[in-house]
VEXNUTOR-249216 format. One record per residue (C-alpha): residue in three letters; x, z, y. Coordinates in steps of 0.1 Angstrom, whole numbers, plus 5000, padded with zeros to 4 digits. Last residue first. Example, Ala and Ser with C-alpha at 12.3 -4.5 7.8 and 13.67 -1.06 7.14 Angstrom:
BEGIN
ser513750714989/ala512350784955/
REM end
This chain:
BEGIN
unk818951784399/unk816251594391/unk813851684418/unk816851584444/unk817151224424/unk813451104429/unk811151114398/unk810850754379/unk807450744379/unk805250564353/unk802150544355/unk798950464330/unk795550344344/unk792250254321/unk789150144331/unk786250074308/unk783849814319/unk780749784339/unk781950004366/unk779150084395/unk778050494382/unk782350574371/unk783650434400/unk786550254400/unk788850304424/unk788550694413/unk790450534382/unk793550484407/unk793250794424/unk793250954386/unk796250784376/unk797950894413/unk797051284402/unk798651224368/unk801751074380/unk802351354406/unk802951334443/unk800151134454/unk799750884482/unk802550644470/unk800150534441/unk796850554457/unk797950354486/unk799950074458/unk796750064441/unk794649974470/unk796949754480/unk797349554451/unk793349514447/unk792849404481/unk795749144475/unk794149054443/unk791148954459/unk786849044460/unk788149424448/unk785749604416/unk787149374390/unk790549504393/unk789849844386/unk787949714348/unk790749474349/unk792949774332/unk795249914348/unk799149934348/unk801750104372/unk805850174369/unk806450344398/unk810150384419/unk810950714432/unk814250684417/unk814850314410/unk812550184384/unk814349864373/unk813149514360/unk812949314329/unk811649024314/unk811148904277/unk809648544270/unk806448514251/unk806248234228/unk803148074220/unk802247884181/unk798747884185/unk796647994214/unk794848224224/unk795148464198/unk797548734218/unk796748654258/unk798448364276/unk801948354289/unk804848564307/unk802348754327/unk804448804362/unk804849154372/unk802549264403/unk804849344433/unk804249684452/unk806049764485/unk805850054504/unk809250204508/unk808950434476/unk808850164456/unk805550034433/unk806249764403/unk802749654391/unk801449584362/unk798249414359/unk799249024344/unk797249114310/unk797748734295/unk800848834270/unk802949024291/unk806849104275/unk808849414288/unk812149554296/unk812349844319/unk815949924330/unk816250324346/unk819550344340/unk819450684320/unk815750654310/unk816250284292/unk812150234294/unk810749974268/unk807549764278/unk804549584262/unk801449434282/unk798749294259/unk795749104265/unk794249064232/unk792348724212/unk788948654198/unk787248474168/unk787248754145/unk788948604119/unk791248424141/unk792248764158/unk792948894124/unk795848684113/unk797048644151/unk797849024153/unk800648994119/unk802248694143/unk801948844179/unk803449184161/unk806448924146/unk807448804181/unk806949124200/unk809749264175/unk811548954180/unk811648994218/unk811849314221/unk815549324201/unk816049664188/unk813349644160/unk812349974152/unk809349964174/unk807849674150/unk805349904134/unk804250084164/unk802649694177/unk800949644143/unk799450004147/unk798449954177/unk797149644179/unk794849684146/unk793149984164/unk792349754193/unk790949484171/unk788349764154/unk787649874189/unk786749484198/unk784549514167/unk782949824169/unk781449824205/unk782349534227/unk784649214240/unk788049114240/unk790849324229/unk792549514261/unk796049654254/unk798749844272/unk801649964250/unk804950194262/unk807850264245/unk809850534256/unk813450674267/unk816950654252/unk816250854216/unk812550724218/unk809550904232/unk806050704222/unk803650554241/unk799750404234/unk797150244255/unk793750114248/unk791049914262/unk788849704233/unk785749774250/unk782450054249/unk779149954262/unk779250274281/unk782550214296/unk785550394284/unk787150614311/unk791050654300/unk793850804321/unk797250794313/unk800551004327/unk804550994331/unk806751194354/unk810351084349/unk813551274350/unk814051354312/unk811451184293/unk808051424283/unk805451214269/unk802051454271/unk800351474236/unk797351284216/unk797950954225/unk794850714226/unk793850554193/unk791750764185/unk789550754219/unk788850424212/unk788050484171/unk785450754179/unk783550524209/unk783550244184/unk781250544162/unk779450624189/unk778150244195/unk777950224161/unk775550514159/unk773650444189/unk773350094179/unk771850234144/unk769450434162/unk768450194184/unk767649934152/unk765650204135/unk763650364161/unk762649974165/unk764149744196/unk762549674227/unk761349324242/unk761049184204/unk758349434203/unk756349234230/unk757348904216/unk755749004182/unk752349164199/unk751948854215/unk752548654187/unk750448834161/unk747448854184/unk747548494187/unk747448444151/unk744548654150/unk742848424175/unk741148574202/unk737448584209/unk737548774235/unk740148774259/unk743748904257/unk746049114282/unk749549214276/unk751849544286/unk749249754302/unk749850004327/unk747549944357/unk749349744379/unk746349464388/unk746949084394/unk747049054352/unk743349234348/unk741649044379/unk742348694356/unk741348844326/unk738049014347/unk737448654351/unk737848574316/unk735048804308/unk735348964269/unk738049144276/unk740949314256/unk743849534269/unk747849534247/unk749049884255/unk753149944246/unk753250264238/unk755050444267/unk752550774262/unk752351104278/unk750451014318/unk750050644305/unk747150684281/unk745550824312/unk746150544335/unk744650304303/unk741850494297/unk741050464333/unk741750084330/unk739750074299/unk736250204318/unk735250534301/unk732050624279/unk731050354264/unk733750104265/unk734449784283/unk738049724285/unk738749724249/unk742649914243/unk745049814216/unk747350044215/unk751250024196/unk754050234193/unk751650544185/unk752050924189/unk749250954165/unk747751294180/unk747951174216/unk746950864204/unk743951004190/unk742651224213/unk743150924239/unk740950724213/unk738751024209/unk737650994248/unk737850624255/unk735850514227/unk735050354190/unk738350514176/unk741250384152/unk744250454133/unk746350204117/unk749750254099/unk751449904115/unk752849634086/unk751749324104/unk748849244079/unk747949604090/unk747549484127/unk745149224116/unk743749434097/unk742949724114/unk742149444147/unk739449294126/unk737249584121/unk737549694155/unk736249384162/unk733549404142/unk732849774148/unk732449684188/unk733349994205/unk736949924199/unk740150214205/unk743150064180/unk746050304172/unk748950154162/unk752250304141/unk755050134131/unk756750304101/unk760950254103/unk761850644110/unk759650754076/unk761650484055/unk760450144043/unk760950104005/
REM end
């Protein structure tokens, strides 16, 4: 059974009852609720009244010219408007003019040719039925992003830390996740690849595989196995994570931390300098059988720990211009949250076509720790 929100409905204004005759059934063949009028006037009334996806409008009726039935039909309605002529020289004046109408046809048509336009002019926008559902999916990927995000402030003795998240309106597979642990935190930056429920899906899967292994004391092992239980779904889905782990030792200040294809962490001092960490291989589900070596480095007080998404990195023609412009942002704000949202502010909400995401880490500077 079709529901209510599914009906297509067309309204046909034809002087000729023959015609008009032929167009109800053709467009009933095609599953439309018909209505119809034999001129300019009640077929306005009508369309108005019918609130129609589709119009068939004759060019020549009795009491209006189509094109000024067309300019009218266009003041309340965007049904698409598919205009009929007997003359093919007013055909060829017709498709030079901007009047509103979606297709032209001259008389005699073919009902099969009817069909087809009319087709490939609903295959240009989806039903009530197919936008609604995207909508729904679309805000239901949008419910299992912002799930997966932490849901508390990290508080480590002598650091400042902060995220920001701006998911993009097709919706990705950006996440990031921390924890406090008895010496410091753990820390996960991920990006599944592609859109809407399925890359969200992947993201969630991340998480909770790379939590699971937090136990383990060796990182390497632990990254090891989550790559392993990650891989099992990634083939099944055809697709593959960028994923940049890291463990914080707060008293020495020692970040240890495997990149699997993400390469956007950067390593900000105090002095001016910012050096991008090296990826230590390809993403998750790129390839079979990879090992990702462990590195580390340490966050000196009033050192940064920084990572963004390639939705900030995409906006600068290099990497250098993308470095320094996150470095600037970094060192010219006193607070991990405020240099998080200079960082986003790279990325401008109205131009960026994916979701951005910035987390930083800031070992605070002896004096404010004393």
């Amino acid at each position: 059974m079709v529901s209510t929100s599914e009906i297509r409905r067309a309204v046909v204004i034809e002087d000729d009852p023959d015609i008009r005759g032929l167009l109800v059934r053709v467009l009933q063949k095609q599953g439309f609720e018909v209505s119809q009028a034999a001129a300019g006037l009640p077929g306005v009334a009508e369309v108005r009244r019918v609130q129609p996806d589709l119009v068939t409008l004759d060019l020549n009726l009795p009491d209006l010219d189509g094109l000024e039935v067309c300019k009218l039909l266009r003041e309340f309605s965007d049904a698409f408007i598919v205009m009929l002529t007997a003359r093919a020289d007013e055909l060829d004046k017709l498709t030079g003019l901007d009047n509103g109408a979606d297709e032209y046809i001259s008389k005699p048509f073919s009902p099969r040719e009817l069909q087809s336009r009319i087709n490939a002019l609903f295959r240009r926008r989806p039903s009530a039925a197919a936008d609604s559902a995207a909508r729904s999916e679309l805000e239901r990927a949008t419910e299992v992003q912002q799930s997966l995000l932490p849901k508390e402030d990290i508080r480590v003795e002598g650091y400042d830390v902060a995220g920001v998240f701006r998911p993009s309106r097709s919706v990705g597979g950006d996440f990031y996740d921390w924890y406090q642990t008895a010496d410091g935190l753990h820390l996960t930056f991920a990006d599944a690849m592609g859109k809407g429920m399925g890359a969200a899906l992947i993201a969630a899967t991340v998480r909770a595989v790379m939590r699971s292994t937090g136990h383990r004391p060796d990182l390497d092992g632990a990254f090891a196995s989550a790559s392993k239980a990650i891989a099992t779904d990634l083939d099944s889905s055809n697709s593959f994570v960028t994923l940049f782990h890291a463990r914080l030792e707060a008293a020495s200040g020692k970040v240890s931390y495997v990149d699997a294809g993400h390469g956007l962490a950067l390593h900000v001092q105090p002095g001016g300098t910012a050096e991008r960490l090296p990826s230590g291989g390809p993403p998750v589900g790129a390839w079979t059988g990879t090992d990702w070596p462990q590195s580390a480095f340490e966050l000196a007080p009033g050192d940064s720990l920084v990572v963004v998404s390639d939705g900030v990195l995409d906006v600068f023609e290099s990497v250098e211009d993308f470095t320094d412009a996150v470095r600037t942002a970094t060192l010219g704000h006193g607070s991990a949250h405020a240099a998080s949202s200079a960082i986003m502010a790279l990325a401008p909400a109205e131009t960026a076509e994916d979701d951005v995401t910035v987390v930083v880490v800031r070992r605070l500077p002896e004096k404010a720790t004393a």
